[in-house]
C-alpha positions as CSV (number, residue, x, y, z in Angstrom):
1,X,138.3,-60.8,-92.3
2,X,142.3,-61.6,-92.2
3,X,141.5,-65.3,-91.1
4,X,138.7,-65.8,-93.9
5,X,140.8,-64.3,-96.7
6,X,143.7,-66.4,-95.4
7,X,142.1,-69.4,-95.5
8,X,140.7,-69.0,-99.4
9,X,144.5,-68.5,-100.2
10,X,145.0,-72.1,-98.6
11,X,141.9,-73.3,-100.1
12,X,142.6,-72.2,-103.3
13,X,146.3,-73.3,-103.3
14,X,145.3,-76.6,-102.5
15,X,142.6,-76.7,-105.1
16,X,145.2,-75.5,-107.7
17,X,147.7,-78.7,-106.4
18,X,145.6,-81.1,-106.4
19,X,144.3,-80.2,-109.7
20,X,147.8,-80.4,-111.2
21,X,147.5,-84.5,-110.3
22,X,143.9,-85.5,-111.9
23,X,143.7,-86.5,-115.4
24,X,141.4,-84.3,-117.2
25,X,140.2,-87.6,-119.1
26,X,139.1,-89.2,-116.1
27,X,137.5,-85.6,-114.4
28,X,135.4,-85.1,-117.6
29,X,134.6,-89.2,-117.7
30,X,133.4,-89.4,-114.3
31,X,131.6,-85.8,-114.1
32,X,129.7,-86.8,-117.4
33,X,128.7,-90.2,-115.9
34,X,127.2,-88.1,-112.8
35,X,125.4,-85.5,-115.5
36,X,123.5,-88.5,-117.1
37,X,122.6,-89.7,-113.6
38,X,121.7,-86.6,-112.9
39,X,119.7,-86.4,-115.7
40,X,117.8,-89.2,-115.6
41,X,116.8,-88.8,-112.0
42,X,115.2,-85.4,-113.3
43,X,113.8,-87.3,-116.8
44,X,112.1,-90.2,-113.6
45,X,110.8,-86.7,-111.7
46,X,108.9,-85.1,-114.7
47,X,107.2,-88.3,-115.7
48,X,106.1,-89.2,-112.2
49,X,105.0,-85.3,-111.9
50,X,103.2,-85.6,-115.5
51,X,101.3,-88.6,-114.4
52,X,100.3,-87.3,-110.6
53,X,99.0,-84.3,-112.8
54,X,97.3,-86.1,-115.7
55,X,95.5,-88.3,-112.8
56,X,94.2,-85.0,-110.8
57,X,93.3,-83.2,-113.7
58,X,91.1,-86.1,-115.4
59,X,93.6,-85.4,-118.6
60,X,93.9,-88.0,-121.8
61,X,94.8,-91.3,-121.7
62,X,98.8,-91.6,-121.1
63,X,99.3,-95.5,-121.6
64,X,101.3,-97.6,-120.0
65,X,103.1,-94.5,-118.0
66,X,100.0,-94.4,-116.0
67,X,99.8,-98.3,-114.7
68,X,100.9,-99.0,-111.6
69,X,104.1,-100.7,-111.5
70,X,102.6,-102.9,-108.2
71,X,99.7,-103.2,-106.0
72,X,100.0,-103.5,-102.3
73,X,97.1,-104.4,-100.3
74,X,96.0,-102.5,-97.1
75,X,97.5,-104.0,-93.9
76,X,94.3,-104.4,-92.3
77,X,93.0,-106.9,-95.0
78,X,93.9,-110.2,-95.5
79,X,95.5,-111.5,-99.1
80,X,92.9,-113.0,-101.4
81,X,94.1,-116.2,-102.8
């Protein structure tokens, strides 16, 4: 219990010295770039899960978010010219 509490005094010191250095402009610039990453890797998520369920369920027409982006033929056949 001594060595744990010891070492989130050392942690915590060193979080509190290094944050003294960074530029709160540039922490809030890069954390927002991540959020909108972030985001749009969840926006990419729900689509793809919207169309796997409008295609099990036999649901309406969805458009163009339901073509395929690419078609790959099966290894075992050959390429039709």
């Amino acid at each position: 219990m001594v060595v744990g509490t010891l070492a989130a005094l050392v942690l915590s010191h060193a979080i509190y010295v290094v944050s003294k250095r960074i530029s709160v402009h540039k922490f809030f610039y890069f954390t927002s770039v991540l959020l909108v990453l972030l985001a749009a890797g969840l926006l990419g998520y729900g689509v793809h899960e919207a169309i796997e369920y409008n295609t099990d369920t036999g649901g309406p027409d969805l458009g163009w978010f339901d073509d395929k982006a690419y078609d790959l033929p099966d290894c075992g056949q050959p390429i039709a010219p």
